[in-house]
N, C-alpha and C positions, 0 to 999 in steps of 0.2 A: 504494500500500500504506500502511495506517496501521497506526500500531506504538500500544500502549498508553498511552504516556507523549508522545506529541505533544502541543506545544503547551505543557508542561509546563515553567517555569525553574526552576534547581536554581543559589542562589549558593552556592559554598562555600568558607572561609574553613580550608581541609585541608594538612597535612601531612603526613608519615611514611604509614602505612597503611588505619589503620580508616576516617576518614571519605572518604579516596581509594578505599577498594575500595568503600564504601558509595554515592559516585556514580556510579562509573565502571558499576555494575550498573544505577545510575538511569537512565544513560544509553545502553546495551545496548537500553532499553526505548523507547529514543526522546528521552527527557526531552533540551534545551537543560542543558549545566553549565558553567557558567562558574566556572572556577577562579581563585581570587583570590590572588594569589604576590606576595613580594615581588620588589622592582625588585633586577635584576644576578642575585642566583643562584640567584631562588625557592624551591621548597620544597626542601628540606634534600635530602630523599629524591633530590635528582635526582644526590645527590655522595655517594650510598652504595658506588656501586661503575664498572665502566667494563666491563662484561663484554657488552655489547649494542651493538655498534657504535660503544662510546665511552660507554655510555648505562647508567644504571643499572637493573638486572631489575628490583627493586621499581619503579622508577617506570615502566618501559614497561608494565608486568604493570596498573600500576592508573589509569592516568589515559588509555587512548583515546581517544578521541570526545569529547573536551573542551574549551574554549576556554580560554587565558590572559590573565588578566588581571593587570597589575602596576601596584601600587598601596601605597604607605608609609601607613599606616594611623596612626603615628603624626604625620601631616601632616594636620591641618583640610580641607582643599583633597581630598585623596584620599578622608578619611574621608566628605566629603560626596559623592563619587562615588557611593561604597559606597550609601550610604543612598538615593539618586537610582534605583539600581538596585535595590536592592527593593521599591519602589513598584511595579514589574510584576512581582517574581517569587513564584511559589508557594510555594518553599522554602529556608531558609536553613539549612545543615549547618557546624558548627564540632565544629575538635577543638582551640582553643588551650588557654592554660595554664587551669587553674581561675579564673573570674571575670573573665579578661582581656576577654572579648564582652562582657559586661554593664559594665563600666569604660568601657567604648567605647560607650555605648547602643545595643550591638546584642543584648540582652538579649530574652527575649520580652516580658515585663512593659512592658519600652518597645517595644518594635514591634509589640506587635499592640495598642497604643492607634491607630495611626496606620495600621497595616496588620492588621486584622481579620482577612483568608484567610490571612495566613502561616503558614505550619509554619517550627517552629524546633525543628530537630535537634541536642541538643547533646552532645557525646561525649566521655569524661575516663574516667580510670584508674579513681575512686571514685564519682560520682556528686556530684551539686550540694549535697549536704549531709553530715552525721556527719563524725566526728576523724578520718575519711583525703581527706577530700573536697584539700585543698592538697598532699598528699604526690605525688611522681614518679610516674608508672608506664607504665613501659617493656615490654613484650613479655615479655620473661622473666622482670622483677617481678610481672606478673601471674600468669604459670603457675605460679610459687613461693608467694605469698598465697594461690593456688586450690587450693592442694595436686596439683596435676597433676604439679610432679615429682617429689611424696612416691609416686607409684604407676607414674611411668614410668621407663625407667632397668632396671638389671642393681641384683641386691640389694647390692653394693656400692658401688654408684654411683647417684645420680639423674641422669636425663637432662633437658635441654629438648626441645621439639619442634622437627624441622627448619623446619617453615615457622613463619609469624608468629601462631599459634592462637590467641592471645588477641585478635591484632588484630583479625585475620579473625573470629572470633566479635561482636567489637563491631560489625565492619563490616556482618554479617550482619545482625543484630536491628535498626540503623539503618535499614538498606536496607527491614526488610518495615516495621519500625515507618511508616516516612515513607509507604509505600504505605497501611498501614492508617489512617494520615491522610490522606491523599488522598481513600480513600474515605468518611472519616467527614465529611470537609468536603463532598463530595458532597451530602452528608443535610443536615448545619446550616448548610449555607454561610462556617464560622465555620474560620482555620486550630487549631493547637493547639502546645503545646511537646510536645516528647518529649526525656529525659532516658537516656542510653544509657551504662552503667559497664560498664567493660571486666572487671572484678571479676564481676560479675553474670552476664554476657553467660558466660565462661567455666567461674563455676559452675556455671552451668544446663547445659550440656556434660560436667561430673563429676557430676553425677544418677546415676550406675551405680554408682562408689566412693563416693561418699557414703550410698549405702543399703544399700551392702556392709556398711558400718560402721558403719552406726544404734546408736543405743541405746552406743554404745563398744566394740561388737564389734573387731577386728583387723581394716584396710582392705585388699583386695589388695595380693597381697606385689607387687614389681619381677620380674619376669619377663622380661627382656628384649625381645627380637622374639617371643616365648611367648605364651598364651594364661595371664593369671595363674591358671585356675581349671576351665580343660576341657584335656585330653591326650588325645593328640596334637592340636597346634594352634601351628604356629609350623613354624620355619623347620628344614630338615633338608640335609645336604650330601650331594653323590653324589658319587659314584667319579672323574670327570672334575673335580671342582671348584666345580660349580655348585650354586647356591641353590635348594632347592624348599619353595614353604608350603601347608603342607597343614594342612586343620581337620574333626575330625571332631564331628557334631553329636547323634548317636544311639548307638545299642545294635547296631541292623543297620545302620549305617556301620561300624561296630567289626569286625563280623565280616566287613563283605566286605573291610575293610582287612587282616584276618587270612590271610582264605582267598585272595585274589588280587590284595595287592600285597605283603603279607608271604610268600604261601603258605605259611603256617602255620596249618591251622584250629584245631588242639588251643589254640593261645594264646588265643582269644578266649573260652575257658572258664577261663583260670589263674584261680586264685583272685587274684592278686595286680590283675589289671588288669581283671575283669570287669563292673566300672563305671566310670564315670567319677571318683566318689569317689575309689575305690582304683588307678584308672592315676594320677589325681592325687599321688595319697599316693608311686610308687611310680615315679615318672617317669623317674628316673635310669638305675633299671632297662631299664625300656622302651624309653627314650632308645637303650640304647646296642647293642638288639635289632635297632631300627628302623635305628640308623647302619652295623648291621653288612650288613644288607642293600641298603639304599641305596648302602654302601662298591663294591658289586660289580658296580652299573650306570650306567648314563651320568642325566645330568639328560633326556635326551628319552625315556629308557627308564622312569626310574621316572613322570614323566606321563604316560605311554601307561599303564601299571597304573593313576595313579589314575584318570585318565578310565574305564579299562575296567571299574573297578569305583564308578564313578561318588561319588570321595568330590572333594569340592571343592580345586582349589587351583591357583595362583599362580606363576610366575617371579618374584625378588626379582631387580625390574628396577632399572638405575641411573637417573640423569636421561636421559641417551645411549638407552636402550632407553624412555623412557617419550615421546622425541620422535619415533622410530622406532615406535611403537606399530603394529600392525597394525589393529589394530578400531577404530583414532580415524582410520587413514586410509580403512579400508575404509564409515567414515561420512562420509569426508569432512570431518572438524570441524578443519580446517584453513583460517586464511586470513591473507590478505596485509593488513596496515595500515601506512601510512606512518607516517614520524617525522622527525624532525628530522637524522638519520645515514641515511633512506631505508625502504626497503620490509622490514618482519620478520616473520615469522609468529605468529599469535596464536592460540590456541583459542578457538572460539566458545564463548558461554555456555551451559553444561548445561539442558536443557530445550527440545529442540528443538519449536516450536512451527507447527502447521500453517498458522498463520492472518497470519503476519507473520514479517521477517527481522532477526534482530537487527542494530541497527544498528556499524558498526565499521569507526569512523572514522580518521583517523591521533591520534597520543603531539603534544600539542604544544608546540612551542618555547618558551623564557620568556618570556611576553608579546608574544606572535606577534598576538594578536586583543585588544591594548590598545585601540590606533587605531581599529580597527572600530567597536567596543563605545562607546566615545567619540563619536564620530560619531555613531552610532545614539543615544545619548541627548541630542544637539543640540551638542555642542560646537562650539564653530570654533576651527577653524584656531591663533589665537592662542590663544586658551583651553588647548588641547590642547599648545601649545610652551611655555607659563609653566608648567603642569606636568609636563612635560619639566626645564625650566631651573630646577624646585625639584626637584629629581631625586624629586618625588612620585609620577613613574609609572615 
């Protein structure tokens, strides 16, 4: 079986998220990554938490099918490994401080003098130039810059997002960017830089509130787990306790919500909720229509109404209910990857494709495939123990 990304080397010079989830999907595809960690405790992320076996989520979640390599960069000796190893690889992904890669001549401008095919993925909070380009930016400083938690959140409060969405969007745009170099190097033979801001990446994501708000209109209000701007759409409690999300999208959604999961059809004529404008306006109202009926049935009774009247909606599942899922098992998108604390389960990657099996290999150790990698590019024996003995690897 050939997977798309055979043959393919991915070095990456990754930390924390973005350019870690950004390979780890290179690698899904096939591609060779060779992760480049510091020597003793490597990348930061592996000591964010101990919830996996000892192991931290973020990092089992983003680096599978990887190899480790450890390497003091601020060591002459290492640094030259580094450079040794891109001479064969395709692509190099960095997410260190601003200007740190290029300090180090691992800049494009210097590597594709001497490596013409390279791609060089480079990923930072602001991007390579303008007065935020040196400024921090961390996961939740970006969602704040982007105004993503001016819109999300209860109107008392802004919220963050539970997962890392700024990361994950940088990591996303990295990931197809490098493929769309891939195939552009295809055509001219030539690699190319790609510049990848976690600022951007996440804007381009609020494209719905920001054209809310064009022109300095008023941007979607905070609506909690609500829909800021169609009703009913959001989250509703039953009688037993539980969470039901229901979104309606039409006019005759409206009414068969009236006639047979309210059974009330005179209500889908009130003047007060007869569009979506005016249930908007009007919600509280409505709200506390919908809670009074909901108050009087179990959560498996009111999803039998919506199903029977075919309006869309959802279990407000916890983590616990989303590893339990029933449709991800009854796909099967379940599998076992090793790691360094043993065998865990992982989800496959979204997109199941007919023609090849994503690859999904084990989480690996800190510098588990130093030696290998060493070897393979000719070292010997003592070579390889002098940097050991300059604790360069």
């Amino acid at each position: 079986m050939t997977r798309p990304l055979d043959g393919i080397t991915v070095v990456s010079l990754e930390h924390a998220i973005a350019a870690p989830f950004c390979t780890r999907q290179l690698a899904d595809l096939g591609a060779r990554v060779i992760k480049v960690e510091r020597p003793g405790a490597g990348d930061f992320a592996r000591a964010y938490d101990t919830r996996v076996k000892g192991q931290a989520s973020h990092f089992v979640w983003t680096n599978r099918s990887k190899e480790s390599l450890t390497l003091d960069l601020k060591q002459p000796a290492a640094l030259a490994v580094l450079k040794e190893l891109l001479a064969t690889a395709d692509v190099l992904v960095q997410n260190l401080a601003p200007g740190a890669a290029a300090r180090m001549g691992l800049g494009f401008d210097a590597l594709s003098q001497e490596h013409p095919q390279l791609i060089v993925c480079d990923i930072s909070g602001y991007g390579e130039d303008g007065p935020y380009r040196d400024k921090k930016a961390y996961d939740l400083l970006i969602q704040s810059e982007a105004g993503f938690l001016s819109v999300t959140g209860t109107p008392d409060d802004p919220c963050k997002a539970g997962n890392s969405i700024a990361d994950i969007a940088a990591g996303m745009y990295a990931y197809t960017s490098v493929l769309a170099a891939l195939l552009q190097r295809g055509r001219t033979g030539r690699g190319s830089h790609i510049d990848v801001s976690m600022l951007e990446a996440l804007g381009e994501w609020m494209g719905y509130p920001m054209y809310y708000a064009f022109d300095g209109a008023p941007p979607p209000p905070r609506s909690a787990a609500a829909h800021a701007t169609i009703y009913p759409y959001g989250p509703f409690a039953a009688g037993d306790g539980g969470t039901v999300m229901l979104g309606l999208q039409n006019e005759r959604e409206w009414k068969a919500f009236c006639d047979v999961v309210l059974q009330d059809a005179a209500l889908a004529t009130d003047p007060r909720f007869d569009a979506n404008a005016r249930r908007n306006e009007h919600r509280e109202a409505l709200k506390a229509i919908i809670l009074a009926t909901f108050g009087a049935l179990s959560t498996a009774e009111v999803l039998a109404r919506l199903d029977q009247a075919q309006i869309a909606n959802a279990r407000m599942n916890d983590m616990a209910g989303l590893w339990a899922h029933p449709q991800l098992k009854a796909r099967s998108r379940w599998q076992s990857v090793g790691s360094p604390a043993g065998e865990i389960p992982a989800l496959l990657p979204p997109g199941r494709n007919s023609s090849f099996d994503y690859r999904m290999d084990a989480v690996p150790g800190v510098g588990q495939h130093t030696e290998a990698i060493l070897r393979e590019l000719g070292q010997s024996d003592a070579a390889i123990a002098a940097l050991r003995a300059a604790q360069a690897i």
